[in-house]
C-alpha positions in Angstrom: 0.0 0.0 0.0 1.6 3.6 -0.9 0.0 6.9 0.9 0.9 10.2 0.4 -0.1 11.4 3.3 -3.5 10.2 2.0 -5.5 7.4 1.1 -4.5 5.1 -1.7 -5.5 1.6 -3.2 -5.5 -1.2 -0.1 -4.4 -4.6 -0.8 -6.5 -7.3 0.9 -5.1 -10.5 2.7 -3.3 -12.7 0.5 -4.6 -16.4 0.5 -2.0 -19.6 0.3 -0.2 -21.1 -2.5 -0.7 -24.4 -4.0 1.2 -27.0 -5.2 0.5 -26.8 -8.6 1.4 -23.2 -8.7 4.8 -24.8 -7.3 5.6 -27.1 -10.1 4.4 -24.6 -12.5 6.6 -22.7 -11.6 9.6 -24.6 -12.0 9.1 -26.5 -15.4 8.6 -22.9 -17.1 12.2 -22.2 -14.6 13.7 -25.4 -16.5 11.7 -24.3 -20.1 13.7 -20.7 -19.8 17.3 -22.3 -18.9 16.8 -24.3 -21.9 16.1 -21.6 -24.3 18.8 -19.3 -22.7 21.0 -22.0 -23.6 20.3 -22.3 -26.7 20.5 -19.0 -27.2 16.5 -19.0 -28.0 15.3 -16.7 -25.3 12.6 -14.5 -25.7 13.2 -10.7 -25.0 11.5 -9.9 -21.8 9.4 -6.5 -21.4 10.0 -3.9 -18.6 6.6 -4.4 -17.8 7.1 -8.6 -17.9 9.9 -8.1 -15.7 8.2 -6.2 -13.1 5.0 -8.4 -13.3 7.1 -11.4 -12.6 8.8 -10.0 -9.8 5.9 -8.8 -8.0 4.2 -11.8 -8.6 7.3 -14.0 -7.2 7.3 -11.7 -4.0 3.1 -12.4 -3.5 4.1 -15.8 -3.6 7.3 -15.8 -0.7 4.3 -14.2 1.5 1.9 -16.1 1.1 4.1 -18.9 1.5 6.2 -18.0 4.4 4.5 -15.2 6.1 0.5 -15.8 6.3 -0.7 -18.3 9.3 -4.3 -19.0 9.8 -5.2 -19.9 13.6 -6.3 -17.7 17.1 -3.7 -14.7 17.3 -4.0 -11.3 19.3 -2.3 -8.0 17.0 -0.1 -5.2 18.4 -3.6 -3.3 18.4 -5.0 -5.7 20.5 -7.8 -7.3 18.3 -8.1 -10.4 17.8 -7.8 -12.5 14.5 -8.1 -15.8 12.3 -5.0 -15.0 10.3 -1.2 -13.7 11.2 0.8 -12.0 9.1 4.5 -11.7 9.5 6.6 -9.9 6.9 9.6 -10.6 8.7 9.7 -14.6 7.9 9.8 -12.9 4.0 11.8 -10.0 4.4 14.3 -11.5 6.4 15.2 -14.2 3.3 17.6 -13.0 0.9 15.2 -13.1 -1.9 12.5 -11.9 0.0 14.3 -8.9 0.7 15.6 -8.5 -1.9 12.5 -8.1 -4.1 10.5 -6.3 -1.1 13.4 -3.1 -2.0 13.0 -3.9 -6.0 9.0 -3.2 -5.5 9.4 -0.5 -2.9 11.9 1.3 -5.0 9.4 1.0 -8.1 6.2 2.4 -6.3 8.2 5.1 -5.1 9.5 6.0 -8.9 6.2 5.5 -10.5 4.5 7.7 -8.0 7.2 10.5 -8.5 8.3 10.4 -4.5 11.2 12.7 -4.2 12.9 11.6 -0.3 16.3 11.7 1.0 15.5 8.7 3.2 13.3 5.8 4.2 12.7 4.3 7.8 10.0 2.9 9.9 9.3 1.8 13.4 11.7 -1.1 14.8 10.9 -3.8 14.5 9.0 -4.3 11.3 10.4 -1.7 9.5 14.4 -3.2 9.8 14.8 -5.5 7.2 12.7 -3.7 4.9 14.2 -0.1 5.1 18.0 -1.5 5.1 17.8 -3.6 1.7 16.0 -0.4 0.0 18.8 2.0 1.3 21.5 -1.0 -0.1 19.7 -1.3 -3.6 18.8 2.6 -3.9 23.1 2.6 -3.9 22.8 1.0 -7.0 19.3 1.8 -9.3 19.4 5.7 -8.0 18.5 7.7 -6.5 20.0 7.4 -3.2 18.3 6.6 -0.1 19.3 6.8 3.4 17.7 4.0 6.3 16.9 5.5 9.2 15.7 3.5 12.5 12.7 4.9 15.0 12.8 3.2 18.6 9.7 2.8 20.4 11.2 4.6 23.4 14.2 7.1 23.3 17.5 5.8 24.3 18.0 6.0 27.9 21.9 5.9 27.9 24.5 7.2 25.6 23.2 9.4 22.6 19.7 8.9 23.9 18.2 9.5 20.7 14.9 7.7 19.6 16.0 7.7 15.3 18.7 5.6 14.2 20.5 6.6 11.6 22.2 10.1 9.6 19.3 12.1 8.3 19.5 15.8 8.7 16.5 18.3 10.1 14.4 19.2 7.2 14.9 15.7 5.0 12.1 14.6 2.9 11.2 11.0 4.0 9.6 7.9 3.5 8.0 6.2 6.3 7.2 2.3 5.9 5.6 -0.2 7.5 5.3 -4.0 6.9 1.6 -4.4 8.0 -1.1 -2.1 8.7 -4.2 -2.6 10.9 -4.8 0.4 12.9 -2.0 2.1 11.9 -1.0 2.9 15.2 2.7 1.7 14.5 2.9 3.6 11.5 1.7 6.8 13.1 4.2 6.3 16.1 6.9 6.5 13.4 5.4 9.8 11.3 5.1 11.8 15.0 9.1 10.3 16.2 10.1 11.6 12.2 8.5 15.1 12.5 9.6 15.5 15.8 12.9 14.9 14.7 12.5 18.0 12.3 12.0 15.4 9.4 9.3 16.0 6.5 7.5 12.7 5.9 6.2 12.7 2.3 4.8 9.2 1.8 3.8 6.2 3.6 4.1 2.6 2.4 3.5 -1.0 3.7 3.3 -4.4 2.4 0.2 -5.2 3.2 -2.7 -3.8 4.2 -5.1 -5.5 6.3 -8.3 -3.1 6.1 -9.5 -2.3 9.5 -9.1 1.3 9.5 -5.4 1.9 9.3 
């Protein structure tokens, strides 16, 4: 889900992957090796591309992050179904395509930010990889860290991270219910003298966040 500073399109619960999807899966893998080999392969669209990755990145999250059973969220309601981004964003190719697609929403909504951060601990692995891979696709991005207190000892600052008063910034979130977590991060940033421009998260679970 992207916000700029207002509402945008919500993305309901994904449901589980099959089998099937699986194999499918791999025998068009094994089909594409054997045409890249033989020097047969089909140019891919930028559009292709990006379908295929975002595609890829439903399925690591559906597959490793969504649990069905009796669970109580950090707004204390209770639910059928458990989402956690981390067991996604935490693999290698899961985070890896989690900064490909939030790099691309923030281009194709024409986001100009200095930096990108969220509330610890959802936000971690998801704002590091996009600062890592902004290095490389442009334009730069700094990762910054927001505590849920402020540091008792040494610095005793509550953001993590070099971003100087007055940046324009990202905040992001992995999922949304209340958006309590999210908004704990804007008030840290704009206390901080920071100038959140956008808000994203992974997933959206539409209960009035």
């Amino acid at each position: 889900r992207f916000m700029k500073r207002s509402s945008s399109r919500r993305t309901g619960p994904p449901g589980r992957v099959g089998r099937s999807n699986f194999d499918g899966t791999i025998t068009a893998v094994r089909r594409a090796v054997k045409l890249f080999l033989a020097g047969k392969m089909p140019p891919i669209s930028r559009r292709e591309a990006v379908g295929d990755e975002r595609d890829r990145l439903g399925e690591l999250l559906k597959e490793h992050s969504l649990m069905f059973g009796d669970f109580t969220l950090a707004s204390g309601r209770k639910s059928r179904y458990y989402f956690d981004s981390k067991r996604t964003t935490l693999l290698p190719e899961g985070a890896y395509l989690t900064a490909r697609e939030m790099l691309r929403v923030l281009r194709e909504k024409g986001v100009r930010a200095e930096a990108i951060g969220g509330l610890t601990l959802g936000a971690d692995p998801i704002v590091c990889p996009v600062a890592a891979l902004s290095f490389v696709e442009g334009p730069p991005l700094r990762a910054f860290i927001v505590r849920k207190e402020t540091k008792e000892h040494g610095t005793g600052r509550r953001i993590e991270g070099v971003v100087p008063r007055g940046a324009r910034v990202v905040v992001v979130d992995d999922v949304v219910t209340t958006a309590g977590s999210t908004l704990k991060a804007i008030e840290a940033a704009e206390e901080a003298g920071l100038e959140v421009v956008a808000v994203v998260c992974i997933v959206d679970r539409e209960e009035g966040g």
